[in-house]
N, CA and C atoms of all chains as a GROMACS GRO file, in nm:
protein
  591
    1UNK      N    1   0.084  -0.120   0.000
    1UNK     CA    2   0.000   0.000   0.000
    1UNK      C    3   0.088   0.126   0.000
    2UNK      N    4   0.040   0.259  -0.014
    2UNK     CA    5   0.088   0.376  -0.010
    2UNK      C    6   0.039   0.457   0.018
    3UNK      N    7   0.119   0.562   0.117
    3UNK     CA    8  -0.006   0.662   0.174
    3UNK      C    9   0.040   0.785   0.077
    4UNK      N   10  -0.020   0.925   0.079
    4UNK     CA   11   0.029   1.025   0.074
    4UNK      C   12   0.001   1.155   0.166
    5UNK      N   13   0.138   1.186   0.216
    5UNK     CA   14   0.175   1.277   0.331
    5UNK      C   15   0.232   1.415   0.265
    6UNK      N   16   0.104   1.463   0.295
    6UNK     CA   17   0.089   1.657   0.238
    6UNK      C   18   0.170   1.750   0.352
    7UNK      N   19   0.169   1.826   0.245
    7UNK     CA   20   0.252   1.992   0.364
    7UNK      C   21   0.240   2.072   0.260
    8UNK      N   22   0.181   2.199   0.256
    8UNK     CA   23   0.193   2.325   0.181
    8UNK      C   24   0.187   2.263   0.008
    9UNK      N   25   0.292   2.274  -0.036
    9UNK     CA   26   0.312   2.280  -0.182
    9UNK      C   27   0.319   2.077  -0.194
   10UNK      N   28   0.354   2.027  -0.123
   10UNK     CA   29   0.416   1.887  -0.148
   10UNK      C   30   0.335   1.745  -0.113
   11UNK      N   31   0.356   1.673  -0.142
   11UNK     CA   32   0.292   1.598  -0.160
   11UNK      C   33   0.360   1.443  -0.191
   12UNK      N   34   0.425   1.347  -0.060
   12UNK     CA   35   0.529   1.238  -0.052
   12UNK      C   36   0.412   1.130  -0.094
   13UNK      N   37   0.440   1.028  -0.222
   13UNK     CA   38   0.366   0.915  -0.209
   13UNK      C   39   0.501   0.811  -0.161
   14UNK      N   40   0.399   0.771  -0.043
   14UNK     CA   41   0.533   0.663   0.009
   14UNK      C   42   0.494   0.542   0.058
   15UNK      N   43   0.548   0.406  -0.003
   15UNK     CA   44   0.518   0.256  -0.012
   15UNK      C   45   0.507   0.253   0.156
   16UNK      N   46   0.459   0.176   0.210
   16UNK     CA   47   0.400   0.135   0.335
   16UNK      C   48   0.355  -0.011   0.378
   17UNK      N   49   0.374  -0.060   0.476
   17UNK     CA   50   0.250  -0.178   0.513
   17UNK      C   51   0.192  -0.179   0.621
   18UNK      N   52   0.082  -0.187   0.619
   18UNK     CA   53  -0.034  -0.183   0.731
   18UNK      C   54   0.038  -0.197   0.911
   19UNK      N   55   0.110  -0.255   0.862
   19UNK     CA   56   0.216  -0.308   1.002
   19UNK      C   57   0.347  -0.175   1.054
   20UNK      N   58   0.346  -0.143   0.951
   20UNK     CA   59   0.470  -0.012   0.956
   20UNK      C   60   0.387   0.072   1.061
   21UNK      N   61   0.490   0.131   1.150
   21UNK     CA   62   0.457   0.224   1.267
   21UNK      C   63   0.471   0.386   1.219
   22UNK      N   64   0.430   0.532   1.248
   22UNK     CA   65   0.425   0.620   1.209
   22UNK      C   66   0.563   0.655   1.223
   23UNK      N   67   0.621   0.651   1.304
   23UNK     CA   68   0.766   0.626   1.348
   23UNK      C   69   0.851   0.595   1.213
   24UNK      N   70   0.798   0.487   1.185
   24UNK     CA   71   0.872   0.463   1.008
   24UNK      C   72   0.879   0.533   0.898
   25UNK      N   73   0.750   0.594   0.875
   25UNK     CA   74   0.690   0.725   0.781
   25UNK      C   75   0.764   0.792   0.807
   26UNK      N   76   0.789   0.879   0.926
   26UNK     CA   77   0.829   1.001   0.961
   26UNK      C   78   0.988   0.940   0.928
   27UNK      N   79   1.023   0.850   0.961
   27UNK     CA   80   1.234   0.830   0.934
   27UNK      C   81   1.221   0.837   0.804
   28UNK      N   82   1.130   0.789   0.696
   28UNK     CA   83   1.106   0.790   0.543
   28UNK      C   84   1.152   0.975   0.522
   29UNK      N   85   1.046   1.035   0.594
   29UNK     CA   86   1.085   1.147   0.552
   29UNK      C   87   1.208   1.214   0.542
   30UNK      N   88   1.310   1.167   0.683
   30UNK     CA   89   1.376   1.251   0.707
   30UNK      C   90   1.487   1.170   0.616
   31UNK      N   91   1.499   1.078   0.575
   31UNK     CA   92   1.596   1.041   0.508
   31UNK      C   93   1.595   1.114   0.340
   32UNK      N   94   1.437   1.118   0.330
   32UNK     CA   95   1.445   1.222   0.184
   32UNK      C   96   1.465   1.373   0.181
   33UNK      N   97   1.437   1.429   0.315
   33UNK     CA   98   1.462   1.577   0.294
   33UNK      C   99   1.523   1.634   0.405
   34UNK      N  100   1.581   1.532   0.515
   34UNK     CA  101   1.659   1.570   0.616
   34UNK      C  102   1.636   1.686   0.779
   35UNK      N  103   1.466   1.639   0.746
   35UNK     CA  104   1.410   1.698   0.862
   35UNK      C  105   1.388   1.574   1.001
   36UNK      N  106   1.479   1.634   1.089
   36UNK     CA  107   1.492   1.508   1.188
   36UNK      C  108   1.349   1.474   1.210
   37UNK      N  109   1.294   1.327   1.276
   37UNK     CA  110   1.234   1.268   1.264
   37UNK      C  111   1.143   1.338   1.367
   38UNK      N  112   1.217   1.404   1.500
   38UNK     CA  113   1.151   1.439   1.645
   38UNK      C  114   1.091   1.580   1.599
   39UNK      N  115   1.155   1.616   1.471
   39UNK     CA  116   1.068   1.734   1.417
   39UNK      C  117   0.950   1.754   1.309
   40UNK      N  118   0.901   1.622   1.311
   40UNK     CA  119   0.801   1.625   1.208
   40UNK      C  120   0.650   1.546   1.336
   41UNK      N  121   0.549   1.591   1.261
   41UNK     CA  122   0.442   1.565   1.355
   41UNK      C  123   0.301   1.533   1.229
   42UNK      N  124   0.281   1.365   1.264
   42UNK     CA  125   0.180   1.348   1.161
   42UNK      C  126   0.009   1.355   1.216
   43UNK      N  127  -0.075   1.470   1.151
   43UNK     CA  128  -0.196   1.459   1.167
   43UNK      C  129  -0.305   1.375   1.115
   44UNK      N  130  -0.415   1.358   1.149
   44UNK     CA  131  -0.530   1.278   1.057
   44UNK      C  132  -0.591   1.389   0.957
   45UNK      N  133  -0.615   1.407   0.844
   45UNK     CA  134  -0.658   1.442   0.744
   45UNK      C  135  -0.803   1.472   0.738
   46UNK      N  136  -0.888   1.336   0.829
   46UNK     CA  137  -1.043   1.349   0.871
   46UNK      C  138  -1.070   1.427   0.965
   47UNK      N  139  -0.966   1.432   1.084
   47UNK     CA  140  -0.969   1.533   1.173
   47UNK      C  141  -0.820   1.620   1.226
   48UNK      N  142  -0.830   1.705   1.242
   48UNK     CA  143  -0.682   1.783   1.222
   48UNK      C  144  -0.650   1.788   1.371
   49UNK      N  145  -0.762   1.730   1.457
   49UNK     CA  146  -0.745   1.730   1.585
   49UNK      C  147  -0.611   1.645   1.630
   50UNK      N  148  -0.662   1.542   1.587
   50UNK     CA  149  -0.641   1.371   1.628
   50UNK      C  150  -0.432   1.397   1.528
   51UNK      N  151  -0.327   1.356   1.645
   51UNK     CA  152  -0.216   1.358   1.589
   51UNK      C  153  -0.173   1.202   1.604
   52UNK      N  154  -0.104   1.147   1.526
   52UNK     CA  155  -0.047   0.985   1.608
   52UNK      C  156   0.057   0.978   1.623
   53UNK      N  157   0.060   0.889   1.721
   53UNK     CA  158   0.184   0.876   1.789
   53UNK      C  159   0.255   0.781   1.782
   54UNK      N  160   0.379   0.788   1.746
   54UNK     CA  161   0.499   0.752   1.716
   54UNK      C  162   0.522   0.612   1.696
   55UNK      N  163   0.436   0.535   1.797
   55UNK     CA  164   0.456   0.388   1.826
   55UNK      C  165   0.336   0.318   1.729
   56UNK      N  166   0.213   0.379   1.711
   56UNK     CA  167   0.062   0.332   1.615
   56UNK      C  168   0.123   0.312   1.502
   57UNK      N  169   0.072   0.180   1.479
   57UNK     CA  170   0.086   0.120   1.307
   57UNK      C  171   0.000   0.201   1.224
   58UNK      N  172  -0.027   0.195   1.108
   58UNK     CA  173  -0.058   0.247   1.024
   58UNK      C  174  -0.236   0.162   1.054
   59UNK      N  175  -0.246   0.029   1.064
   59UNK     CA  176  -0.382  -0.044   1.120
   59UNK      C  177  -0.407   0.002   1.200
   60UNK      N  178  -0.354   0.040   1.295
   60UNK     CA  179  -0.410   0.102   1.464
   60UNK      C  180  -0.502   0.257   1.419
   61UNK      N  181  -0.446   0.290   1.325
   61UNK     CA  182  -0.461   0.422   1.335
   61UNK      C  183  -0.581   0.481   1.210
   62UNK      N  184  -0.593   0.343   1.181
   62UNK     CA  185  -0.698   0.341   1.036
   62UNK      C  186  -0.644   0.437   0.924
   63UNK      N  187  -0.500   0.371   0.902
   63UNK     CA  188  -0.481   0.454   0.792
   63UNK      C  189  -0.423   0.344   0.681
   64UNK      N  190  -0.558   0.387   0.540
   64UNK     CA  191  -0.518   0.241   0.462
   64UNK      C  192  -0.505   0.298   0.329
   65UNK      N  193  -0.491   0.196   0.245
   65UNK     CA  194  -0.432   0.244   0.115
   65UNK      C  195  -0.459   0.424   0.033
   66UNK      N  196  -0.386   0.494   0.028
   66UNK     CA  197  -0.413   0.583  -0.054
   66UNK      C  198  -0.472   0.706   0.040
   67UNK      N  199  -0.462   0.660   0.195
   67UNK     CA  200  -0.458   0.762   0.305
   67UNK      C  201  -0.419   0.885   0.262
   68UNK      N  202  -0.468   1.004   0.295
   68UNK     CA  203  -0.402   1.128   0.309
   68UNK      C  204  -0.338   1.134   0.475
   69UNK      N  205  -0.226   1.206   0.460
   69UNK     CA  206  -0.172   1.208   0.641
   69UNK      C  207  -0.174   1.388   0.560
   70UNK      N  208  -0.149   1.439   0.692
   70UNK     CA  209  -0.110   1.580   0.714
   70UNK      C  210   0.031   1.588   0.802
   71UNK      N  211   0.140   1.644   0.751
   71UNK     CA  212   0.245   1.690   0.848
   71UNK      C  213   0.300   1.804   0.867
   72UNK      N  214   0.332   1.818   0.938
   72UNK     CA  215   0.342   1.973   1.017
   72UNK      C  216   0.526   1.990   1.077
   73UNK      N  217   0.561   2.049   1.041
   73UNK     CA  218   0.725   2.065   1.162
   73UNK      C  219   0.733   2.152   1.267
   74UNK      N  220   0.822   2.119   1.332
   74UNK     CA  221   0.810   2.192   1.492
   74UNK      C  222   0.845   2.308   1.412
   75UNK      N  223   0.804   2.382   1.535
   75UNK     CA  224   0.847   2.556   1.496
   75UNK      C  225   0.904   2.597   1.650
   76UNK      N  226   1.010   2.638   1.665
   76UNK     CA  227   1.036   2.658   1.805
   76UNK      C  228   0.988   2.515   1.886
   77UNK      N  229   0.930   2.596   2.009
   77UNK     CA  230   0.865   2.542   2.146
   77UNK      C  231   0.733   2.437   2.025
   78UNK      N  232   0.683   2.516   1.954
   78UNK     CA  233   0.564   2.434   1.933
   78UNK      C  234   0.539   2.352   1.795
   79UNK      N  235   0.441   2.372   1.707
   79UNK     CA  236   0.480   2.326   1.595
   79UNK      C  237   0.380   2.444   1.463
   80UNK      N  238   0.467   2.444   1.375
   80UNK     CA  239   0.364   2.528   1.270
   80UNK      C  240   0.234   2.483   1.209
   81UNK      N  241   0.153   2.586   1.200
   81UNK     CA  242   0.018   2.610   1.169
   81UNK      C  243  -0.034   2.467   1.030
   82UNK      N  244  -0.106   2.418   1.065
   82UNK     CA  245  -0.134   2.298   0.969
   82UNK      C  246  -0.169   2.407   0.801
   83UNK      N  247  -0.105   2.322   0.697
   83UNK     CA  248  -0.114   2.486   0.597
   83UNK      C  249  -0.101   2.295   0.496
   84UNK      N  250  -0.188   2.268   0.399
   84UNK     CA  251  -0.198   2.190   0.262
   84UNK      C  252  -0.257   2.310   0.163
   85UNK      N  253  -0.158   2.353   0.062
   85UNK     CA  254  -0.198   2.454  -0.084
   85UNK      C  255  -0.260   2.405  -0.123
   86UNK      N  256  -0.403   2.455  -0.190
   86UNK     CA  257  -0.479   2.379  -0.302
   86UNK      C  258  -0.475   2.441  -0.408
   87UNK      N  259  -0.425   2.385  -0.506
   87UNK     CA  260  -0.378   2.414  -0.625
   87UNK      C  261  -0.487   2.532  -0.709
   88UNK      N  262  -0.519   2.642  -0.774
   88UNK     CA  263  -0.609   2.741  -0.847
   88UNK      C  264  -0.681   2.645  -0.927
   89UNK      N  265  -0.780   2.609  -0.924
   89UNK     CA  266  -0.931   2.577  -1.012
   89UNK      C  267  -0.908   2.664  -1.136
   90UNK      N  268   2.643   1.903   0.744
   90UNK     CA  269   2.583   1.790   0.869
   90UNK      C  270   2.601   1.648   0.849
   91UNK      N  271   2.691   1.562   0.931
   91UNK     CA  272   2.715   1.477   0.944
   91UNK      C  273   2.590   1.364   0.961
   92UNK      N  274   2.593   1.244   0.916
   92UNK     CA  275   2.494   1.170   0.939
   92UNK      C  276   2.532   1.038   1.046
   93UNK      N  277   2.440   0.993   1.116
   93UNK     CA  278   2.484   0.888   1.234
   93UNK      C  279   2.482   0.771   1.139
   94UNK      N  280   2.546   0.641   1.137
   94UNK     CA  281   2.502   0.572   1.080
   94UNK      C  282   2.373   0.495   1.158
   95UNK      N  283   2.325   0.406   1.051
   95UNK     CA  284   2.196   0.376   1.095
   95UNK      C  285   2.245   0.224   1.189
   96UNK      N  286   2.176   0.236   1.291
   96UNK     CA  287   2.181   0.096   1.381
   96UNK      C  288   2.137  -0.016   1.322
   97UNK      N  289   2.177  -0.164   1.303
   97UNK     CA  290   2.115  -0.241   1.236
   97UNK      C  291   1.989  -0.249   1.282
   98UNK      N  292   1.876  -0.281   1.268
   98UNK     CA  293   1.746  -0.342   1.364
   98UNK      C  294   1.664  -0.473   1.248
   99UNK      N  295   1.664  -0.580   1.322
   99UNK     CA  296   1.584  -0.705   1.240
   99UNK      C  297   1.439  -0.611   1.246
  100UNK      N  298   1.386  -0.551   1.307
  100UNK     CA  299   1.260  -0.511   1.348
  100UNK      C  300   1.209  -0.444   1.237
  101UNK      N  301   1.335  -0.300   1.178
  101UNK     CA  302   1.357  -0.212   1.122
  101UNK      C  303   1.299  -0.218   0.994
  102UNK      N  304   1.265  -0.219   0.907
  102UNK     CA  305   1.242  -0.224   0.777
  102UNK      C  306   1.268  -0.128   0.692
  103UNK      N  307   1.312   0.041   0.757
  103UNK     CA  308   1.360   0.142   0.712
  103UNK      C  309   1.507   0.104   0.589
  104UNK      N  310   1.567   0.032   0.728
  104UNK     CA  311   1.686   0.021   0.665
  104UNK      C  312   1.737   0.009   0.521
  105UNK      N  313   1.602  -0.040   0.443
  105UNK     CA  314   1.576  -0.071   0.313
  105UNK      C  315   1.542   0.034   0.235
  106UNK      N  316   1.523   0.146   0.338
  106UNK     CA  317   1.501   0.203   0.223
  106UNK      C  318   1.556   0.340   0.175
  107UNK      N  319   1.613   0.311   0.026
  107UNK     CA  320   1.668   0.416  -0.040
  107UNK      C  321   1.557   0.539  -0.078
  108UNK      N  322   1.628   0.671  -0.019
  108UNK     CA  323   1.594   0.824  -0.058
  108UNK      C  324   1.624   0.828  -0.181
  109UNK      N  325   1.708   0.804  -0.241
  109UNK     CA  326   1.743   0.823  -0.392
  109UNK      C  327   1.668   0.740  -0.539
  110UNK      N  328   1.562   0.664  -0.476
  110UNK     CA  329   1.477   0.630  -0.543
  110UNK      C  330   1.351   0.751  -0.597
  111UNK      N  331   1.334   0.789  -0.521
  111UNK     CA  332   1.249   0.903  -0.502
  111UNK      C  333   1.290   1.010  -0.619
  112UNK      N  334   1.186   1.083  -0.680
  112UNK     CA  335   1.184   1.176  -0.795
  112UNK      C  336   1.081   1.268  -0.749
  113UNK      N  337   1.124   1.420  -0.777
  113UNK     CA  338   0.993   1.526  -0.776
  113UNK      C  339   0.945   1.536  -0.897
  114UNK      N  340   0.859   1.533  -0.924
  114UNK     CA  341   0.751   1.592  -1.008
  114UNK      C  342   0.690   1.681  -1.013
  115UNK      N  343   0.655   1.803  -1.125
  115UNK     CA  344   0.663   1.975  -1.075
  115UNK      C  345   0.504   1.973  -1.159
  116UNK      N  346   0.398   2.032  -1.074
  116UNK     CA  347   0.256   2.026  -1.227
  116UNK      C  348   0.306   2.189  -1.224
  117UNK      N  349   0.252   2.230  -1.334
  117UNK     CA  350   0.218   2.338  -1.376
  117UNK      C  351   0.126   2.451  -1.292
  118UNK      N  352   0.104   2.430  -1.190
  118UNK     CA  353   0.034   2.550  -1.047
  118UNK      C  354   0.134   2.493  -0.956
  119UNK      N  355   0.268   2.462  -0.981
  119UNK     CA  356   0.374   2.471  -0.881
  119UNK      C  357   0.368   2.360  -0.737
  120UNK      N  358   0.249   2.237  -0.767
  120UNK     CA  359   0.256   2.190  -0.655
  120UNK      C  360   0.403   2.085  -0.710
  121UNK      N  361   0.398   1.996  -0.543
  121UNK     CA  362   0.539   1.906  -0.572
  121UNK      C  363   0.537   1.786  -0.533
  122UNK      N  364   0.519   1.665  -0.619
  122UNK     CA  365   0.512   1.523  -0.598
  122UNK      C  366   0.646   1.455  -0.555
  123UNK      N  367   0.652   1.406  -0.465
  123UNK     CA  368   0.767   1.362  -0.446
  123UNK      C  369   0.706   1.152  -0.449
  124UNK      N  370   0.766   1.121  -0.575
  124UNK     CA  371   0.739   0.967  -0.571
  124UNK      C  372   0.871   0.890  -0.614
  125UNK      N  373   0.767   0.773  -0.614
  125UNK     CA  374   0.912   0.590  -0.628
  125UNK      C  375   0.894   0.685  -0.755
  126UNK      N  376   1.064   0.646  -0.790
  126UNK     CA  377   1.135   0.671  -0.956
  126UNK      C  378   1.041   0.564  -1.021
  127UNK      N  379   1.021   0.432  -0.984
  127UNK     CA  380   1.015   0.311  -0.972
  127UNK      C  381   0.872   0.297  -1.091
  128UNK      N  382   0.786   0.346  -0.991
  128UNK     CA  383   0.651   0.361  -1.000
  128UNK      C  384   0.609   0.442  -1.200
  129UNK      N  385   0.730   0.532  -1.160
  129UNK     CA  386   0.683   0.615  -1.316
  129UNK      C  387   0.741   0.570  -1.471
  130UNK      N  388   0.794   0.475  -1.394
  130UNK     CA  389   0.846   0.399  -1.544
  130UNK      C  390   0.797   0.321  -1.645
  131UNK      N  391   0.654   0.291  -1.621
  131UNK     CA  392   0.558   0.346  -1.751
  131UNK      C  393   0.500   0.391  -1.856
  132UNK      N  394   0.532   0.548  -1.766
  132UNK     CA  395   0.511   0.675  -1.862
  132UNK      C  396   0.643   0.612  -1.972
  133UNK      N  397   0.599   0.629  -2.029
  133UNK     CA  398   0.718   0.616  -2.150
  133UNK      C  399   0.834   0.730  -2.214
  134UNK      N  400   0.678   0.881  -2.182
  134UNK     CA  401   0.757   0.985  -2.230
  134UNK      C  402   0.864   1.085  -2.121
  135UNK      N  403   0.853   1.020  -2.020
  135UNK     CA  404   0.958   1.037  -1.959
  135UNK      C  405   1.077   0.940  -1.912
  136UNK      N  406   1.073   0.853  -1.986
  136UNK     CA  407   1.182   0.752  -1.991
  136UNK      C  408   1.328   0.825  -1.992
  137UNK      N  409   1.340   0.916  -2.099
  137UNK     CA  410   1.466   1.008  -2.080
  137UNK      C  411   1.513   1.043  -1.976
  138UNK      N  412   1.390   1.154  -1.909
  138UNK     CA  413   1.423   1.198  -1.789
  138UNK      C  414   1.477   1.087  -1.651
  139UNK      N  415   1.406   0.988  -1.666
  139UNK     CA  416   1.418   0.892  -1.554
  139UNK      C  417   1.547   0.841  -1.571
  140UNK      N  418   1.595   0.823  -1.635
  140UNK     CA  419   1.752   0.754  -1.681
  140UNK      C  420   1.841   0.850  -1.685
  141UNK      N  421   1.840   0.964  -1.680
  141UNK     CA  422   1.901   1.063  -1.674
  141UNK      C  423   1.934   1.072  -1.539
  142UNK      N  424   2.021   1.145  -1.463
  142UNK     CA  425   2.002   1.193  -1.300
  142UNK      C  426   1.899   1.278  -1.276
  143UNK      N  427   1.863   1.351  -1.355
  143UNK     CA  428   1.742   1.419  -1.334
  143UNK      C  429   1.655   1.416  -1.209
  144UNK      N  430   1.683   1.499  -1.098
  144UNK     CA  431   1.552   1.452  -1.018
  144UNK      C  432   1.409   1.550  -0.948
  145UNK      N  433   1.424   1.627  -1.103
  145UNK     CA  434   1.281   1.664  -1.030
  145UNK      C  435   1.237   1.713  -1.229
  146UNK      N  436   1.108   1.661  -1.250
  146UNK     CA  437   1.054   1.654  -1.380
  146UNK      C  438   0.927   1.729  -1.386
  147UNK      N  439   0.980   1.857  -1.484
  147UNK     CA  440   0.811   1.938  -1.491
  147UNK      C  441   0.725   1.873  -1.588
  148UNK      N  442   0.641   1.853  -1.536
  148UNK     CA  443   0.495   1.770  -1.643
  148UNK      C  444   0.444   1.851  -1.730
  149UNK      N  445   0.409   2.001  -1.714
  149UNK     CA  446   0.313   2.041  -1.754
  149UNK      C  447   0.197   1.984  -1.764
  150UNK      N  448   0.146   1.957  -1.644
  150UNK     CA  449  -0.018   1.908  -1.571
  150UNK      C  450   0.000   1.973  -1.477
  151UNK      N  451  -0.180   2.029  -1.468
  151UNK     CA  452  -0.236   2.069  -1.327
  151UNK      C  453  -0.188   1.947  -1.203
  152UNK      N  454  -0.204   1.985  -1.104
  152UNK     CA  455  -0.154   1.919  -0.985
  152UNK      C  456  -0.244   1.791  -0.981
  153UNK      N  457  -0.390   1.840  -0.995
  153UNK     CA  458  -0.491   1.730  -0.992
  153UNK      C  459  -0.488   1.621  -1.090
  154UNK      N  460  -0.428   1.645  -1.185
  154UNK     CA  461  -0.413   1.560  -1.312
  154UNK      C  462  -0.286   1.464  -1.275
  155UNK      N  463  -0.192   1.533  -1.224
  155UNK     CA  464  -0.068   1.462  -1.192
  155UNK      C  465  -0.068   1.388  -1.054
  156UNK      N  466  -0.130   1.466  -0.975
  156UNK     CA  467  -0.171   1.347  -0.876
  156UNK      C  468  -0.262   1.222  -0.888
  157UNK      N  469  -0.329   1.219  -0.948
  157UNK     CA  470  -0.447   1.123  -1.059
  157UNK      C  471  -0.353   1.004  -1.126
  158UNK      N  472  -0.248   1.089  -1.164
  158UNK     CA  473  -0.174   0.980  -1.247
  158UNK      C  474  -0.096   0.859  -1.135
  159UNK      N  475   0.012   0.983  -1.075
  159UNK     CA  476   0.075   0.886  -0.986
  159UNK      C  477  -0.060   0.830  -0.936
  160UNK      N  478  -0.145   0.814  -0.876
  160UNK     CA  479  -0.227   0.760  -0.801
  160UNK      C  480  -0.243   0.626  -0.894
  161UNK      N  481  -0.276   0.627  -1.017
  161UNK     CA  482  -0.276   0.544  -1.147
  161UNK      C  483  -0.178   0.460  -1.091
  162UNK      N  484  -0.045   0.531  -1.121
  162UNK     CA  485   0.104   0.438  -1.201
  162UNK      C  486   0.092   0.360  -1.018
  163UNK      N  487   0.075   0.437  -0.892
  163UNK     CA  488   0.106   0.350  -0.813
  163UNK      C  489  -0.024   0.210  -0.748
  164UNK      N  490  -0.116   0.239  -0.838
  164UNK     CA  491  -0.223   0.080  -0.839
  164UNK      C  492  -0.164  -0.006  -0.936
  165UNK      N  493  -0.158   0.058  -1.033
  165UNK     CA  494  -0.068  -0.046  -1.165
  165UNK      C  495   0.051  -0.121  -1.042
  166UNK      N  496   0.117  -0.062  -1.012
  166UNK     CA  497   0.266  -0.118  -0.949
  166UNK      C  498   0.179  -0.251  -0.868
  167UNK      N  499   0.073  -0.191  -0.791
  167UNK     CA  500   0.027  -0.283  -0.676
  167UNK      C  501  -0.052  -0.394  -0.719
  168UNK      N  502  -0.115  -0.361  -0.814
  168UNK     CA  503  -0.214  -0.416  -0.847
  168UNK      C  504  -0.201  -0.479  -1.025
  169UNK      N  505  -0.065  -0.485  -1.067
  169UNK     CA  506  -0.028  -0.531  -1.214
  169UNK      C  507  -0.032  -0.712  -1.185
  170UNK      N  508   0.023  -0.744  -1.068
  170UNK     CA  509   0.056  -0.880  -1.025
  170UNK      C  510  -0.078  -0.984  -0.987
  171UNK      N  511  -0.160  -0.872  -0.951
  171UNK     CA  512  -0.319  -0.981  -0.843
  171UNK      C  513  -0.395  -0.876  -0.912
  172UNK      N  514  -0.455  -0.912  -1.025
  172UNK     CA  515  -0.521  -0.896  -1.098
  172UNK      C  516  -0.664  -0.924  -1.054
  173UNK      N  517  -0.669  -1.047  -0.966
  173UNK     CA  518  -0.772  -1.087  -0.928
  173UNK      C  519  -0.826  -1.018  -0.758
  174UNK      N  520  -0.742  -0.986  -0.756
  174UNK     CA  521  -0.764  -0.878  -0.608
  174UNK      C  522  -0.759  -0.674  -0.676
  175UNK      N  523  -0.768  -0.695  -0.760
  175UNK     CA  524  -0.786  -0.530  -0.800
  175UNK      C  525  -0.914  -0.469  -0.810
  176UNK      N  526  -0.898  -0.396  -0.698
  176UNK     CA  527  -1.047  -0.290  -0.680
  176UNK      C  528  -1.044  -0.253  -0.802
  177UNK      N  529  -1.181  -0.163  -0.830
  177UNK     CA  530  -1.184  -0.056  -0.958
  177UNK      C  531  -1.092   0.078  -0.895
  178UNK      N  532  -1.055   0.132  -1.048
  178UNK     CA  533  -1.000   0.298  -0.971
  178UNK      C  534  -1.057   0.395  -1.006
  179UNK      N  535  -1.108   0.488  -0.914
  179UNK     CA  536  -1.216   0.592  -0.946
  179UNK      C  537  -1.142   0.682  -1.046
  180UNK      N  538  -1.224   0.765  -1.083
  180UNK     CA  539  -1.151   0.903  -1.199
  180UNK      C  540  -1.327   0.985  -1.151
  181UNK      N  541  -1.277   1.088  -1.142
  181UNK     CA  542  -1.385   1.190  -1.161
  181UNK      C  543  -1.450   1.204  -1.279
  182UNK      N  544  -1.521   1.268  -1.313
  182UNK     CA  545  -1.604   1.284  -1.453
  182UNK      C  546  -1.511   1.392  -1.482
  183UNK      N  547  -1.514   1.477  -1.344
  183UNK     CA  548  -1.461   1.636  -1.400
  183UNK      C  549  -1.393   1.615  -1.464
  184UNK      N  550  -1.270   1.545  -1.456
  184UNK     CA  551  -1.115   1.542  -1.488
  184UNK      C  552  -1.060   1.470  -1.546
  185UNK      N  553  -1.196   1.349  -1.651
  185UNK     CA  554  -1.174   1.241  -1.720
  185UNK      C  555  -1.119   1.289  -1.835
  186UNK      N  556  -1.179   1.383  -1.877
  186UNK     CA  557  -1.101   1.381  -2.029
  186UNK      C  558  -0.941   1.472  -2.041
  187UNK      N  559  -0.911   1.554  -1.950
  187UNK     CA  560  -0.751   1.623  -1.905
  187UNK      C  561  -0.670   1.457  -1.888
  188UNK      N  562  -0.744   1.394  -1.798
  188UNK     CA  563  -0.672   1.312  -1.745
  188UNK      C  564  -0.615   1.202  -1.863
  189UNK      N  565  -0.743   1.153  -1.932
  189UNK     CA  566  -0.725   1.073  -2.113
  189UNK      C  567  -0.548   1.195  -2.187
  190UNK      N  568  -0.572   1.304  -2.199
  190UNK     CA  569  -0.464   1.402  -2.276
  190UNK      C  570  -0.378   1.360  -2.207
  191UNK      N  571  -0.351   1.362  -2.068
  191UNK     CA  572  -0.216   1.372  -2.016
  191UNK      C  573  -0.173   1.176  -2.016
  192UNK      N  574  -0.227   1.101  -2.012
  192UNK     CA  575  -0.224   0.979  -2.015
  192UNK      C  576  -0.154   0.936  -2.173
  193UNK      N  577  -0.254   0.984  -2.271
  193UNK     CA  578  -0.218   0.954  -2.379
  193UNK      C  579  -0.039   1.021  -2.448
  194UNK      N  580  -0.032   1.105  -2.348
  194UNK     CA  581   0.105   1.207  -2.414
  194UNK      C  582   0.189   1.105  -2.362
  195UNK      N  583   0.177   1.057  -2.243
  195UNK     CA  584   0.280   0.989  -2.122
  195UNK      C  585   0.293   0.845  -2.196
  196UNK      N  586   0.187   0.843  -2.303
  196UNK     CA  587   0.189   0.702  -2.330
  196UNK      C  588   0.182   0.609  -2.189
  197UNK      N  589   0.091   0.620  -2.144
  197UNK     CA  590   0.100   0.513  -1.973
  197UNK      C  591   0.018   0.422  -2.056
   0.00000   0.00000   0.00000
């Protein structure tokens, strides 16, 4: 399976298995664009509330093929404003 | 910046995996796909580019069109082998016939 994990302009499609922990996603990232791992923070897409945590599989967390995730990077103390561009209609 | 090396882990499954597989893809309203090289080797008309070092390829497609596709090329990948386990794949009405142009150029 493959999810895809948005931010502003971008948009990662990245191979996955149901068993992979968010923890894994997030090292995916940082190995492609070199944002440490403790600085990235993945949201739910259905609700922007709900963040997961580090140890939840991708099953735990009901996230299945063709998922949207939302990620966000720390900013300072906290983390920046959830921001996905939607492209001009 | 120096990098740690990575700890072995049997657990790990990261370890497998190469960043340099990965290609950007640029649509035309500036969004940015970052996918498997793997996945787009299909398209035919970017065969050049892919064999090239090249790693980031402007489409000239809207974002929605190019996300549509990869979404395409990466069921094909999943779903080329278990034929008999392949959902249908949706397409909008809106965006059926952009999506036919950009398909047919890519030769997918």
């Amino acid at each position: 399976m493959y999810v895809r994990i948005k931010r502003k302009k971008q948009t990662y499609f990245l191979h996955c298995e149901n068993t992979d922990t968010i923890k894994s996603l997030k090292e995916k990232i940082t190995a492609i664009n070199n944002t440490p791992y403790e600085n990235i923070q993945f949201h739910n897409s259905m609700d922007h509330e709900q963040v997961f945590q580090d140890e939840t599989t991708l099953q735990q967390g009901n996230i299945g093929n063709d998922a949207i995730i939302v990620m966000v990077y720390r900013d300072g103390d906290s983390w920046e404003p959830i921001q996905i561009d939607e492209p001009e209609q | 910046m120096s990098k740690k090396p990575t700890k072995p882990n049997a657990k790990d499954t990261n370890t497998q995996f190469d960043p340099s597989v990965m290609i950007k893809l640029v649509s035309t309203d500036g969004m940015e796909f970052i996918v498997d090289r793997r996945c787009v080797i299909p398209a035919k008309a970017l065969k050049k580019q892919l064999e090239s070092e090249e790693t980031t390829i402007d489409l000239g497609f809207s974002a929605e069109i190019v996300e549509k596709l990869v979404q395409y090329l990466y069921y094909k990948m999943r779903y080329d082998h278990d034929p008999d386990n392949r959902p249908q794949f949706h397409i909008e009405p809106s965006i059926a016939l952009n999506l036919m142009v950009a398909a047919h150029y890519l030769q997918t």
